[in-house]
C-alpha positions in Angstrom: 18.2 -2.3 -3.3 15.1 -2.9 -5.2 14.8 -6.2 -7.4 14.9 -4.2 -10.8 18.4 -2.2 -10.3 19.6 -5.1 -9.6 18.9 -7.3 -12.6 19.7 -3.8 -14.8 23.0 -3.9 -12.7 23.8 -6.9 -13.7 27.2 -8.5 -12.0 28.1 -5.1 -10.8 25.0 -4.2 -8.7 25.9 -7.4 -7.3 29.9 -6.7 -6.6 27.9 -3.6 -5.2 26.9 -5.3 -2.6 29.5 -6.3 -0.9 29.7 -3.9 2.6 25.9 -3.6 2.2 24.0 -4.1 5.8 20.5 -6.4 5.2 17.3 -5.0 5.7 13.8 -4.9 6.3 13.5 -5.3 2.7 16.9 -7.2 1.8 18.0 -10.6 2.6 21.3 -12.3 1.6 22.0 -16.2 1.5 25.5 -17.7 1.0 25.4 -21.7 -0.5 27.5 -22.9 2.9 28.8 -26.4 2.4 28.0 -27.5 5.9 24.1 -27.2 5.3 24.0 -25.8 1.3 20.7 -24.1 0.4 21.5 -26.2 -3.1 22.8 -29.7 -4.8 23.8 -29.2 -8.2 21.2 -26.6 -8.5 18.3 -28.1 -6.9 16.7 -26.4 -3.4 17.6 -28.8 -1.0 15.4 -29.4 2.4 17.1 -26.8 4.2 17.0 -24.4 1.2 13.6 -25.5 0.8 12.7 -24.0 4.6 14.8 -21.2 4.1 12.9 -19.7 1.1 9.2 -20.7 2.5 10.7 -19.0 5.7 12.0 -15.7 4.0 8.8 -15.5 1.8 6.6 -15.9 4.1 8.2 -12.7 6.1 8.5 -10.5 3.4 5.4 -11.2 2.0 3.2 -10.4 5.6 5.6 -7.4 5.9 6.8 -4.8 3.8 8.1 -7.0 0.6 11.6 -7.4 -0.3 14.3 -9.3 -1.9 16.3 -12.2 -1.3 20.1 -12.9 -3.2 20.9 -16.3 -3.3 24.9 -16.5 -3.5 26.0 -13.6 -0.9 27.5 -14.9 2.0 26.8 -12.5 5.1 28.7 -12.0 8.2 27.9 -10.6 11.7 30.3 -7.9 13.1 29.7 -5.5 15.9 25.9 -7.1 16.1 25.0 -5.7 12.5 24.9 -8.3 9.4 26.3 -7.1 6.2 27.8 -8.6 2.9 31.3 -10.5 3.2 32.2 -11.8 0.4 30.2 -13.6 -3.1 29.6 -17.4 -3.2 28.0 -18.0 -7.0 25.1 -20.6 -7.3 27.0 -23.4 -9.6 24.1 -24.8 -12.3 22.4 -21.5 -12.0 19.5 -22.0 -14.4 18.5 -25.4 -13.0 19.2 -23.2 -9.3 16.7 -21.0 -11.1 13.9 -23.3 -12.0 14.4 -24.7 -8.5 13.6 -21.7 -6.8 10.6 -20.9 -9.2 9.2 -24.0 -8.7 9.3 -24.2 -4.9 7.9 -20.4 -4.5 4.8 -21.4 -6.4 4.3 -24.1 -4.0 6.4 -23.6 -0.3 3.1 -20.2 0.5 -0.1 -21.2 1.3 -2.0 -19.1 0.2 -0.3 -18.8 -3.4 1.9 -15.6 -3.9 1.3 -15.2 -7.4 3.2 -11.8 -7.1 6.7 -13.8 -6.8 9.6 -12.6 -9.3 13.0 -15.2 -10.1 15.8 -14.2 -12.0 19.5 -15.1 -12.5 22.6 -12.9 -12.8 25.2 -15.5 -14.2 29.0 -14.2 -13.4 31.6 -13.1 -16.3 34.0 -16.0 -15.8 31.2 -18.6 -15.8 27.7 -18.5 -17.3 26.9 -21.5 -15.7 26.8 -19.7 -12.2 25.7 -16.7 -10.4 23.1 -15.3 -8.4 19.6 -15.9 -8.2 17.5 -12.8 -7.2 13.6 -13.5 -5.5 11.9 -10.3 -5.6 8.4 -10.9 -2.7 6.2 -8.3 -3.1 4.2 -7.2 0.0 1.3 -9.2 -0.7 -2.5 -8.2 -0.4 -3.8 -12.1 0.8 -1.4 -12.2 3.5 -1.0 -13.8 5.8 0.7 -16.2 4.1 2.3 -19.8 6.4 5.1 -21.0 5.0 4.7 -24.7 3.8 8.3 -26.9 3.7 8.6 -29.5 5.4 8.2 -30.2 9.5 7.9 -26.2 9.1 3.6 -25.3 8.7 4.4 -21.5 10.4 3.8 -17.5 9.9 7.0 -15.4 9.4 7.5 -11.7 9.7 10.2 -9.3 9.1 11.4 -7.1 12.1 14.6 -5.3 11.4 16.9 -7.3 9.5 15.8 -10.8 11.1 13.0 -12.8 10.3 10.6 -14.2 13.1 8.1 -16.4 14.0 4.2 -14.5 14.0 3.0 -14.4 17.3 -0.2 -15.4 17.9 -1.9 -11.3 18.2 0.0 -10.8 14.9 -1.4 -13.7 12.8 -4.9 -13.0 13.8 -4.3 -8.9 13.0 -3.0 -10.5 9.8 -6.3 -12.3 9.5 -8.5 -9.2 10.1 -7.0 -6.5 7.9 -7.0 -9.5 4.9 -11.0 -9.6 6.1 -11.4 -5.8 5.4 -12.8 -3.5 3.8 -10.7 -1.1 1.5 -13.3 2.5 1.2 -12.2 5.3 -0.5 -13.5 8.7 -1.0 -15.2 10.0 -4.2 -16.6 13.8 -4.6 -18.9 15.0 -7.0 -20.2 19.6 -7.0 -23.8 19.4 -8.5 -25.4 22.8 -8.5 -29.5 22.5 -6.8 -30.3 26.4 -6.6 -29.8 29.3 -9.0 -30.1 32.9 -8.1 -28.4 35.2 -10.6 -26.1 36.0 -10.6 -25.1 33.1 -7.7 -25.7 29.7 -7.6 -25.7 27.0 -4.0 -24.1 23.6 -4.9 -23.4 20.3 -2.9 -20.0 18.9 -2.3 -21.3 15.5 -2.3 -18.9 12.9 -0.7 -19.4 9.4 -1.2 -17.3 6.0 -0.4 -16.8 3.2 -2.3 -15.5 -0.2 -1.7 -12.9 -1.9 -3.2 -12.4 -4.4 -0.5 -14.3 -8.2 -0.4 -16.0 -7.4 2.7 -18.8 -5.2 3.7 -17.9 -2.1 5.4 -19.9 -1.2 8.7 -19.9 1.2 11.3 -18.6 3.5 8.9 -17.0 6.8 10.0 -15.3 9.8 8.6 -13.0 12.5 10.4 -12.2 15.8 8.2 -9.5 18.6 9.3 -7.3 21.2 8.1 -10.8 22.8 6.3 -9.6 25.3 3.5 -11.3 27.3 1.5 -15.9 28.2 1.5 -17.0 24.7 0.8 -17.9 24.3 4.3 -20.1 28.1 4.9 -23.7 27.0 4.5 -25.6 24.1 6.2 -27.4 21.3 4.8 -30.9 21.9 3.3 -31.6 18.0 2.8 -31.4 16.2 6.0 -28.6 14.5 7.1 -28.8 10.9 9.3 -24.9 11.0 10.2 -24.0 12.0 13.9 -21.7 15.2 13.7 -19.0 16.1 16.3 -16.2 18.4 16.7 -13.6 18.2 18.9 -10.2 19.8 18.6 -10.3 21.0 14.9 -11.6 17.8 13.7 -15.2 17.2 12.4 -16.1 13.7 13.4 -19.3 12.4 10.9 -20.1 8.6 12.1 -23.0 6.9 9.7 -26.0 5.4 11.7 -26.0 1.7 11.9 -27.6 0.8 8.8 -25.1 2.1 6.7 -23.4 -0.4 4.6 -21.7 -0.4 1.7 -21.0 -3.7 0.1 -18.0 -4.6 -1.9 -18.2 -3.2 -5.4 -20.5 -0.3 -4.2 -20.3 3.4 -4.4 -22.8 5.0 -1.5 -23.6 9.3 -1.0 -22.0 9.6 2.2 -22.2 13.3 3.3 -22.8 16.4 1.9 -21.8 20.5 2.4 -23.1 23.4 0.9 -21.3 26.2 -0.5 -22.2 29.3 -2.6 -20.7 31.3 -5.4 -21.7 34.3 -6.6 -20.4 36.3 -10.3 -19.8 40.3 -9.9 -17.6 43.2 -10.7 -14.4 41.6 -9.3 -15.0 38.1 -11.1 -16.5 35.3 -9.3 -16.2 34.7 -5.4 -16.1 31.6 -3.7 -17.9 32.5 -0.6 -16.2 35.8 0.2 -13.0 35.4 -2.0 -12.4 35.6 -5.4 -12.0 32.3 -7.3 -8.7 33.7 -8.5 -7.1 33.9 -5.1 -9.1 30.7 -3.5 -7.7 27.3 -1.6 -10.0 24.9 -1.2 -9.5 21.5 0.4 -9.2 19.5 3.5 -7.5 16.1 5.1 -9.4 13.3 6.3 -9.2 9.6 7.6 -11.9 7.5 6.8 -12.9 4.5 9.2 -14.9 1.2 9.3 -14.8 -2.2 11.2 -11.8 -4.2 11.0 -10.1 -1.5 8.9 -6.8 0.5 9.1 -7.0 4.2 9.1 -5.1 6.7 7.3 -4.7 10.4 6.7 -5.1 11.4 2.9 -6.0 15.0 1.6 -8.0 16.3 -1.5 -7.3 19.5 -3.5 -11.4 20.5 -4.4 -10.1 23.8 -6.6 -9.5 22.1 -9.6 -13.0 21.0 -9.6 -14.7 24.1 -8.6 -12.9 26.1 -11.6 -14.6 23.7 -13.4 -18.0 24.5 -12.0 -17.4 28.4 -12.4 -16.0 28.0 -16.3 -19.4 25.5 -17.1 -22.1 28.1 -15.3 -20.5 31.9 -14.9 -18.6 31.7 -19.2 -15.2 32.8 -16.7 -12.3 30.6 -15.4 -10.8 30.9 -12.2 -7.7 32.5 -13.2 
């Protein structure tokens, strides 16, 4: 349950609870009097370790959020809610908590959300709710006392990083973040048709310099791709099973806060009798598109996909007077 339907829930959501398993992204803590997480509202050293520990997993992982005052039980090897244990002095319990998460994270998780659901019978207690947001500087070490480790979330359990996973952690926080940009810019007229460039550049948003920069491009819809290059290109081109590989040569770079021309294609359209044509199909009845994955050193590849019509129409309305409907 996500940290905002549960604050709008108010005592319910967390009554609502009760029979819920925990999760990658939800952690429950009961106030146990043989080791309590709290003394009259303060974190004590075990509570202290226990929220650096569970911060520090849901921040390297996938965020998540953690209910102070739900006591959790194992039962056929699957941990779910039991029963509610309220937090006594819940807004001192609250400053507590708000206190120790700007301090138990090194680096600082400024992203860190505390509130307090206080029950009907007494306002004085409740539950406190710690909403940790997948966070972009991690890793992040928890920092209690005696404690000076890396935590990640697996399941519904919190671990220990392994060594491999801390300096991953390391790398993709050292990485570039590229992303594509497209621009149509019409170089040749011939009336009544016209060539233009689907120019595709990257830019970085990342803190780190991307190198070895690489692009793979699939699922090619559409006549954006029908007519070679007339300005030279310095990329290496491949194909291999339906995918066009374009890798930059070495001297590529683009640094962060930069936008660089990456590639290019040429495509044609042309205005007639039956409207105007995009390649050999009219506008009107056109797709135009295609997935890609772009790549670099140290970062993480994924599949994305652009929709080019919308632009084109654009083209066709500014030079031919027509839309593409």
């Amino acid at each position: 349950m996500r940290f905002e339907e549960l604050i709008a829930g108010a005592e319910a959501a967390i009554q609502g609870l009760i029979g819920k398993q925990e999760t990658l992204q939800l952690e429950f803590k009961a106030n146990d009097h043989r080791d309590p997480i709290f003394h009259d509202g303060i974190l004590t050293k075990s509570g202290r370790r226990m929220l650096a520990k569970e911060a520090s997993a849901f921040a390297n992982s996938a965020g998540g959020v953690i209910v102070f005052g739900v006591d959790c039980r194992t039962a056929n090897g699957v941990d779910q809610a039991e029963r509610l244990t309220p937090i006594s002095s819940i807004m001192r319990a609250e400053t507590s908590v708000r206190d120790a998460a700007a301090e138990l994270l090194q680096p600082r998780h400024d992203g860190i959300r505390v509130a307090t659901i206080s029950t009907t019978e007494d306002q004085t207690s409740g539950f406190v709710i710690v909403d940790v947001p997948r966070s972009d500087r991690r890793p992040h070490r928890a920092e209690a006392v005696d404690q000076k480790q890396y935590f990640k979330r697996a399941g519904s359990r919190s671990y220990p990083m392994e060594h491999f996973d801390i300096e991953d952690a390391f790398r993709r926080s050292a990485s570039p973040s590229l992303s594509l940009k497209i621009a149509i810019k019409r170089y040749m007229t011939m009336h009544p048709q016209a060539d233009y460039h689907l120019q595709l550049a990257l830019a970085n948003d990342g803190e780190v310099s991307a190198k070895s920069v690489t692009m793979q491009l699939w699922d090619r819809r559409g006549g954006v791709f029908g007519h070679d290059s007339y300005a030279p290109v310095r990329n290496h081109v491949t194909e291999f099973e339906a995918r066009q590989y374009i890798a930059a040569p070495s001297d590529f770079v683009v640094h962060p806060g930069e936008t660089r021309r990456f590639h290019h294609f040429v495509f044609r359209m042309s205005n007639g009798a039956d409207g105007v044509r995009l390649g050999n199909v009219p506008l009107s009845d056109a797709v135009a598109g295609f997935k890609y994955a772009i790549g670099a050193e140290n970062m993480r590849i994924e599949d994305r996909e652009i929709d080019l019509l919308g632009a084109i129409s654009v083209e066709a309305e500014d030079f031919f007077g027509v839309g593409g409907e």
